[in-house]
C-alpha positions as CSV (number, residue, x, y, z in Angstrom):
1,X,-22.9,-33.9,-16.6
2,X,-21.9,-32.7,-13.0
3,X,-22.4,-29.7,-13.3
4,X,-25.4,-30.1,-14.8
5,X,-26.3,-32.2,-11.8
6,X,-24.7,-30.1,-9.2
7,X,-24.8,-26.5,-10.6
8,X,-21.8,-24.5,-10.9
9,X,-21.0,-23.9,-7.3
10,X,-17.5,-23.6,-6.1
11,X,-16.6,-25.4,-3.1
12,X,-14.2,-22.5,-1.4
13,X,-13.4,-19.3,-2.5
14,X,-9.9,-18.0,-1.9
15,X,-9.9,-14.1,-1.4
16,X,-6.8,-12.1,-2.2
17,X,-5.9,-9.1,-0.3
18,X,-8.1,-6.1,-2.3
19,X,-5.7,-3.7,-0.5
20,X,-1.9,-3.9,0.3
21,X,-1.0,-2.9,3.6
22,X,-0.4,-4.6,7.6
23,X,-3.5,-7.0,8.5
24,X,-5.7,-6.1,11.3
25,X,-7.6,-8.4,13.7
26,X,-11.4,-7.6,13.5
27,X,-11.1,-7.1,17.4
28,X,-8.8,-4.2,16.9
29,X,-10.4,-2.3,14.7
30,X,-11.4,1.2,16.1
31,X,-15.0,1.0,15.5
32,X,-17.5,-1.8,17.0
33,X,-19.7,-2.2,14.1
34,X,-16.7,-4.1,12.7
35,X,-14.7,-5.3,15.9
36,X,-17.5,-6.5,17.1
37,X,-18.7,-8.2,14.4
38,X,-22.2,-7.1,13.3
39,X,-21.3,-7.2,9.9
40,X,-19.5,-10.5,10.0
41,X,-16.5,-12.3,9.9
42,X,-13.5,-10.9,8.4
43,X,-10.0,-8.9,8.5
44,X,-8.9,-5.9,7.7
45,X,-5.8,-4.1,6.2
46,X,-4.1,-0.7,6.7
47,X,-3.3,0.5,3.7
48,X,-0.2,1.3,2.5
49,X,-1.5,2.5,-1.3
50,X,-4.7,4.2,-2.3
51,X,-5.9,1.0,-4.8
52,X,-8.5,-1.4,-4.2
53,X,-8.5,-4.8,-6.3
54,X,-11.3,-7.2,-6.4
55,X,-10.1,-10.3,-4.4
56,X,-12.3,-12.7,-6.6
57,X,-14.2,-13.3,-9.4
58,X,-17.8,-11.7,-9.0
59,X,-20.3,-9.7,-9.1
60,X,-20.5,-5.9,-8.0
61,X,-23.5,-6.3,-5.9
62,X,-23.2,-2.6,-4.6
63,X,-21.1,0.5,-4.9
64,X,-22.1,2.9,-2.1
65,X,-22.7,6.7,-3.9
66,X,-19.8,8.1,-2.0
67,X,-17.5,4.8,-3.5
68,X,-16.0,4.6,0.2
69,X,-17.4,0.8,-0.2
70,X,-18.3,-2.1,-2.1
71,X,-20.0,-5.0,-2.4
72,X,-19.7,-8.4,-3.9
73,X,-21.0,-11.5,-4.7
74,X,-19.4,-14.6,-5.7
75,X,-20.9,-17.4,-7.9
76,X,-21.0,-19.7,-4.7
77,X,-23.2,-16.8,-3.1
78,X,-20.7,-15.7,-0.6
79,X,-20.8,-11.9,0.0
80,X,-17.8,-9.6,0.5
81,X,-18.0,-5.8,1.7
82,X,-14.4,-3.7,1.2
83,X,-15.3,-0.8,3.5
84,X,-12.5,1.5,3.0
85,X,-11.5,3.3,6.0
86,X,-13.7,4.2,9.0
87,X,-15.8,7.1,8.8
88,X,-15.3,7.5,5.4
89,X,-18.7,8.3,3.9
90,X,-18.8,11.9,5.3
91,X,-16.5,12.6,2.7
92,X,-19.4,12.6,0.1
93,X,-17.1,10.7,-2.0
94,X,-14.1,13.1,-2.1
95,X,-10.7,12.0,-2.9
96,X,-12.4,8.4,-4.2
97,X,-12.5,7.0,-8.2
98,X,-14.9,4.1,-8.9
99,X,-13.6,1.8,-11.3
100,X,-16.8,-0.3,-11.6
101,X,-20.7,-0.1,-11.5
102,X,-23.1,-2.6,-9.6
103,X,-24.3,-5.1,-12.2
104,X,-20.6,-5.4,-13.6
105,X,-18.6,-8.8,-13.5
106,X,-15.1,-8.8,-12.4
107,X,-12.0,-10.9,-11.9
108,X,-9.9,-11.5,-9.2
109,X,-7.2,-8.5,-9.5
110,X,-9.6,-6.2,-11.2
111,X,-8.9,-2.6,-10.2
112,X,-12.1,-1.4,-8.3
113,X,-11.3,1.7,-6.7
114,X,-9.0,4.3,-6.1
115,X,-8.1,6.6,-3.3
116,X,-6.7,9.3,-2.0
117,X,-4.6,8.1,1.4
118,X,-3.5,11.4,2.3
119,X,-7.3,12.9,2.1
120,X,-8.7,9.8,3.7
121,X,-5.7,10.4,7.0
122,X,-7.1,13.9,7.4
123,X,-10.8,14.1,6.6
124,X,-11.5,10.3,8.1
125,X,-11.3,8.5,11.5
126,X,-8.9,5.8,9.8
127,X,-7.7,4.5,6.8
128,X,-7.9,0.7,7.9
129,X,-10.3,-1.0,5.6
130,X,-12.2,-3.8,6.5
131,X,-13.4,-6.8,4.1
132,X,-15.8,-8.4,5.6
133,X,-18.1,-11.3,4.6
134,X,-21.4,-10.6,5.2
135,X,-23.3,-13.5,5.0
136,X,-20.5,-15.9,7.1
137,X,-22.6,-17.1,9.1
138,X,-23.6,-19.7,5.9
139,X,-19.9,-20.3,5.7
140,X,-16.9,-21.3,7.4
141,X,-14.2,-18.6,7.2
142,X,-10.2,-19.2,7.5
143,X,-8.2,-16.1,7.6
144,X,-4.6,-16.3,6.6
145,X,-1.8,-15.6,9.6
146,X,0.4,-13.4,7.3
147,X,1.1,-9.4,8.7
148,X,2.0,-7.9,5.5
149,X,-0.5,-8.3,2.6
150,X,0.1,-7.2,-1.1
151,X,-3.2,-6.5,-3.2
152,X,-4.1,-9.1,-5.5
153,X,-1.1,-11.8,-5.0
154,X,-1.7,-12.9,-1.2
155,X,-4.5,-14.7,0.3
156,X,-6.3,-13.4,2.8
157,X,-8.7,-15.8,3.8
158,X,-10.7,-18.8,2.5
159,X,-14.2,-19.2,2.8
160,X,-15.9,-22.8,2.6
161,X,-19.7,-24.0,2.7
162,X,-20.2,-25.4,5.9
């Protein structure tokens, strides 16, 4: 009965790190289309190993061609990008494994994508990866204070409706 009369909406969604590695402020990431915000609020991680996990359940909403990013979309509506690194996407997808198509559903700790960190260091401007929700402005978003993340097992941030 409620969720017939409420739908199936969650009320927060916790995201787990997709990526382990040392959190980064927004602010100080080296490239403005993510430090300062246009994107959205978020966090990102410097990667200490080449795997990307989906921090919640969802939909792939978008794989970029050159798998350098995704997109996806919770049941609640909120939308999460995993950019990973910063310039990546002149490397035509080299040194990058998709794990996942848009349209498919995954779980929280779902392997997404894999990468080549030593390809990424040379060919790219960075390997920090940003995750970013893109829609926050429909949502309040809490980051977690922790410095060292490990994919999959710590939160990163909660998002709420506002």
């Amino acid at each position: 009965m409620f969720k017939k009369l409420f739908g199936n909406k969650e009320k927060s969604v916790s995201l787990s790190a997709p990526v382990t590695g040392e959190v980064v402020v927004l602010e100080e990431v080296p490239d403005p289309v993510f430090s300062q915000k246009m994107m959205g609020e978020g966090v990102a991680v410097d990667p200490s190993k080449g795997e990307v996990l989906s921090p919640v359940d969802g939909e792939i909403v978008q794989l970029f061609p050159t798998k350098h990013a995704v997109g996806i979309k919770t049941k609640s509506g909120v939308e999460i990008l995993i950019h990973i690194g910063l310039e990546t996407v002149a490397m035509e997808g080299e040194g990058f494994e998709a794990y996942v198509s848009q349209g498919d559903k995954v779980k929280a700790g779902d392997k997404l994508i894999t990468f080549d960190m030593g390809l990424v260091k040379e060919k790219a401007k960075s390997t920090v990866t940003p995750i970013i929700i893109t829609n926050s402005d429909d949502f309040n978003v809490e980051l977690n204070a922790e410095k060292q993340v490990t994919a999959g097992t710590t939160n990163l941030m909660t998002v709420d409706n506002k």
